[in-house]
C-alpha positions in Angstrom: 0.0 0.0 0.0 1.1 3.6 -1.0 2.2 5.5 2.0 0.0 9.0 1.3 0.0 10.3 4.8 2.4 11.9 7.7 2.1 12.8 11.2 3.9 15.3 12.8 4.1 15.7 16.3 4.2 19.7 17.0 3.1 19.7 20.7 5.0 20.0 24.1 6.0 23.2 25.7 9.2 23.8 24.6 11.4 24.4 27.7 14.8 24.5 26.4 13.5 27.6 24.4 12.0 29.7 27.3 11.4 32.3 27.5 10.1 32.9 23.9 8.2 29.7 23.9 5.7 30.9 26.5 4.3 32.7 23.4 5.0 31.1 20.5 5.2 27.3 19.5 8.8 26.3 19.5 8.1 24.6 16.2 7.4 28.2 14.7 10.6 29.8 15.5 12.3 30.7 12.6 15.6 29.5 10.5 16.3 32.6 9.0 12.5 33.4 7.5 10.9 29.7 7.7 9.7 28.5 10.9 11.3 24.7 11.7 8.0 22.8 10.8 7.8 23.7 7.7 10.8 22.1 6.6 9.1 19.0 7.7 5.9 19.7 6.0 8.1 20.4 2.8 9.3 17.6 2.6 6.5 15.6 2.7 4.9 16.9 0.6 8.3 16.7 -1.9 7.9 13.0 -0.7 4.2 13.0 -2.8 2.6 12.8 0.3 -0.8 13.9 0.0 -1.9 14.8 3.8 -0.3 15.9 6.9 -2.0 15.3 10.6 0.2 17.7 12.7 -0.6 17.3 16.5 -0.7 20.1 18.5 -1.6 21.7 21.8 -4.1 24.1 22.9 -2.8 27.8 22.4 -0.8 26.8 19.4 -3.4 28.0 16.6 -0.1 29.9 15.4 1.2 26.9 14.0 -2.4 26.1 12.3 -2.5 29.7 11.3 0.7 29.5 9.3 -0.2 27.0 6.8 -3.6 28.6 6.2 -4.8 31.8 4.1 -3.9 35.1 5.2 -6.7 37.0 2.7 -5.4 40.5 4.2 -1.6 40.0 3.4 -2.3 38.7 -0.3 -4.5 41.4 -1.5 -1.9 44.0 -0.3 0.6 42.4 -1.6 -1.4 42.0 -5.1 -1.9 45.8 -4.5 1.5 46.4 -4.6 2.5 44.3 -7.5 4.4 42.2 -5.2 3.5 39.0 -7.3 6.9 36.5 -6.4 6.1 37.1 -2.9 2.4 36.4 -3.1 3.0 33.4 -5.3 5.5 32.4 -2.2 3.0 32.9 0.4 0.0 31.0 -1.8 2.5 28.1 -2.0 2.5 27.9 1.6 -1.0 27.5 2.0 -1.1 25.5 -1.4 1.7 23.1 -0.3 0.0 19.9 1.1 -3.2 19.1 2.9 -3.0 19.4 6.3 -5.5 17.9 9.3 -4.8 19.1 13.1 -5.8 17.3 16.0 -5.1 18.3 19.8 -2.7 16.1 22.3 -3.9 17.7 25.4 -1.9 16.1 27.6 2.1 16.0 27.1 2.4 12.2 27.5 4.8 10.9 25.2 5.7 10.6 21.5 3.6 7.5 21.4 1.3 9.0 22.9 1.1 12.0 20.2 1.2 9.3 17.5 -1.4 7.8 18.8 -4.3 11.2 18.6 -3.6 10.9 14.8 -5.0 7.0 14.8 -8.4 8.4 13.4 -6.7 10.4 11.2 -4.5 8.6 9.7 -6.5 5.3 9.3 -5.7 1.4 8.7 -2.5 2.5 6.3 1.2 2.4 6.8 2.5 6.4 7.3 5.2 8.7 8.3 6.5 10.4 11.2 8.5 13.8 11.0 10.0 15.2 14.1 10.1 18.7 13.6 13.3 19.0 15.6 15.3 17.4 12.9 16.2 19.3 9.8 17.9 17.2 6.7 18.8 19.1 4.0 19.6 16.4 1.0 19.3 16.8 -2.8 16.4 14.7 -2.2 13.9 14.0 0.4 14.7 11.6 3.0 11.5 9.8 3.9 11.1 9.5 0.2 13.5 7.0 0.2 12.4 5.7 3.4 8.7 5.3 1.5 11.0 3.1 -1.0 12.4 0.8 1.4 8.8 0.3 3.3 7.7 -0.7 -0.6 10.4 -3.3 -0.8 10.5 -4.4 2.8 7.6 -3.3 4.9 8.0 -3.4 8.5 9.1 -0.3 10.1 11.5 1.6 8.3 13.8 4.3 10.3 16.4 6.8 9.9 19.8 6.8 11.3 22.9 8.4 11.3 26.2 8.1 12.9 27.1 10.3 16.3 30.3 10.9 18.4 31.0 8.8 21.4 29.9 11.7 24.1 26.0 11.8 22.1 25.5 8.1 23.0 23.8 7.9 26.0 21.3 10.7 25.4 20.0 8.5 22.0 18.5 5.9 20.8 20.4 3.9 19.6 20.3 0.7 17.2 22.4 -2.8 16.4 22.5 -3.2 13.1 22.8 -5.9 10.5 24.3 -4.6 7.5 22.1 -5.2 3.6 23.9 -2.5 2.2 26.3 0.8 3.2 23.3 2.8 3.6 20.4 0.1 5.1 20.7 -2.1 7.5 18.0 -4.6 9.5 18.0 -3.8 13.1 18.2 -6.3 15.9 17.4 -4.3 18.5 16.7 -0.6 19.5 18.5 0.7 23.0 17.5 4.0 24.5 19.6 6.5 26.0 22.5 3.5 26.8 25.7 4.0 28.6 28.8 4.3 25.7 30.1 0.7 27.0 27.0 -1.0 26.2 25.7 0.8 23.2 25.9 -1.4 20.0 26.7 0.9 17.6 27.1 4.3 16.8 24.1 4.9 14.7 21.3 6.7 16.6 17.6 7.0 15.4 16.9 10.5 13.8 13.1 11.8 13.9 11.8 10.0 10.1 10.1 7.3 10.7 7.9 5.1 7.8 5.0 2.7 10.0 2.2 0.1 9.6 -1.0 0.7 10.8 -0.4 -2.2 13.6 2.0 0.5 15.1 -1.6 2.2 17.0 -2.1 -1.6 18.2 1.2 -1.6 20.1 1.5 1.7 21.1 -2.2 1.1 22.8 -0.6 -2.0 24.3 2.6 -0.3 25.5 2.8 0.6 29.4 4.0 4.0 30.7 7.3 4.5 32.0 8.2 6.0 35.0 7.1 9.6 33.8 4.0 8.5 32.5 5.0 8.8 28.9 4.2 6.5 26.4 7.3 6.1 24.1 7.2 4.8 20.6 10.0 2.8 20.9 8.6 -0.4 23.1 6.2 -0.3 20.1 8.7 0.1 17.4 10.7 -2.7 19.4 7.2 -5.2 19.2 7.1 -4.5 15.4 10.3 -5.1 14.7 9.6 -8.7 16.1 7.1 -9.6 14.4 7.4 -7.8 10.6 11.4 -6.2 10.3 12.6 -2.9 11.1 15.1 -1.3 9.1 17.7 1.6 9.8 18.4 3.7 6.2 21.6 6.1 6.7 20.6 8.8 5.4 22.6 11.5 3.3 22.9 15.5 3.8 23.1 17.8 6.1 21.1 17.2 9.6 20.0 19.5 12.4 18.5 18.9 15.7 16.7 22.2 16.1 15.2 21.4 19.4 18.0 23.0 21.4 18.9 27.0 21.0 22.5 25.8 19.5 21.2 23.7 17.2 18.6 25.8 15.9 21.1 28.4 15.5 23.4 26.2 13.5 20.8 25.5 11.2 20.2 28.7 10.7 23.8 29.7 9.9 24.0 27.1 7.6 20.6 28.1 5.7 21.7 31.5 5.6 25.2 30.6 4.0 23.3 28.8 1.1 21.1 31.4 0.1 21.6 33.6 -2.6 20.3 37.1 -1.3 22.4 37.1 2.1 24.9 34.1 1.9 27.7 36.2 0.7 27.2 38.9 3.1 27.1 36.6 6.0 30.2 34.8 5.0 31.9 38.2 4.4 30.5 39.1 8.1 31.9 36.2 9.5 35.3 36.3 8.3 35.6 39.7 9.6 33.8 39.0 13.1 36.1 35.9 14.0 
């Protein structure tokens, strides 16, 4: 079965980012002029996916605001003869079809895949985690999408990390198919560096069966209360595969202030309008 829709988990409160966060969705802050998700939604919808379920929280209608029509800003820009930016704005709102649905209660990434069961229905789909930014000359889930057509099962991304990032991952043991995919034996969270098996941690794209809402219904909540997607990630890769693709291009985990400033940085430095004057203002600064 094609894989046609995506969920993106958009909710939480974004501490690391306070203060700003108290006002705006962390997933709205902006790499240089585009706020993080849509980066994500981008690329599915460069994937050919068809529809979007992003999962949010109460008091986060920015995020839902963004992909919509803004009516005001496109007639005054059509006033003004401002037609490449009104054309870039319509795209935004043009891009993909997009559902919302409400996690109301911050339990867990399972949990937030979960509110999108209706949503999404009895079909395999794809997570995004809006913290992680690839830039690639082509998307990565659409490869991923390839893989789950060959393979099935569960189909995740991976890439490799220095020693000291270890133990705040997940982390898999591979068995090598190829250089870039791999079947995974098991999946370890957040182990010590002595008993990780591998380097190669789990990055937020994800391609899943339906039976992943069965075992995420089924899967008890840790010590927190938070349901996490991997003991139901783990029960699928028993009983249909789960695969690790290595992904190529650049990747950034947005969901700290560095790393969202990195990616910034680096979006800026590829952009024709301001990447020369930024390396120029760079060279001088340091």
């Amino acid at each position: 079965m094609r894989v046609r829709k995506a969920v993106i988990p958009a909710a939480g409160f974004g501490t690391r980012f306070l203060p700003v966060t108290r006002t705006i969705p962390k997933v709205m802050l902006p790499i240089v002029d585009l706020p993080a998700i849509h980066y994500s939604v981008e690329e599915a919808a460069e994937a050919g996916i068809e529809h979007v379920v992003l999962v949010i929280s109460r008091g986060q209608e920015a995020t839902s605001e963004y992909f919509g029509r803004v009516p005001a800003l496109e007639k005054a820009l059509e006033d003004r003869g401002n037609t490449a930016l009104l054309e870039r704005m319509l795209a935004i709102s043009d891009m993909i079809d997009i559902t919302f649905v409400y996690q109301d209660e911050p339990l867990g990434l399972g949990h937030a895949v979960l509110m999108a069961r209706e949503a999404v229905g009895d079909e395999p789909f794809a997570v995004f985690l809006p913290d992680d930014i690839i830039w690639s000359d082509t998307p990565t889930i659409g490869k991923m999408i390839d893989i789950y057509g060959e393979r099935g099962g569960a189909v995740i991304s991976v890439k490799e990390v220095p020693d000291e990032a270890v133990p705040s991952l997940g982390i898999v043991d591979p068995e090598r198919i190829t250089d870039d995919l791999s079947r995974i034996r098991r999946m370890v969270e957040k182990p010590k560096l002595e008993d990780a098996p591998s380097n190669l941690a789990i990055i937020g794209r994800y391609v899943l069966p339906p039976e992943i809402f069965q075992e995420i219904e089924r899967t008890t909540p840790g010590a927190i209360g938070e349901i996490q997607l991997t003991d139901a990630l783990d029960a699928i890769r028993e009983s249909q595969g789960a695969y690790a693709y290595r992904f190529p291009g650049e990747h950034f985990d947005v969901g700290t202030p560095l790393g969202m400033l990195k990616a910034s940085v680096y979006a800026a430095l590829h952009r024709d309008d301001i990447g020369q004057d930024l390396r120029d203002w760079l060279r001088d600064t340091t």
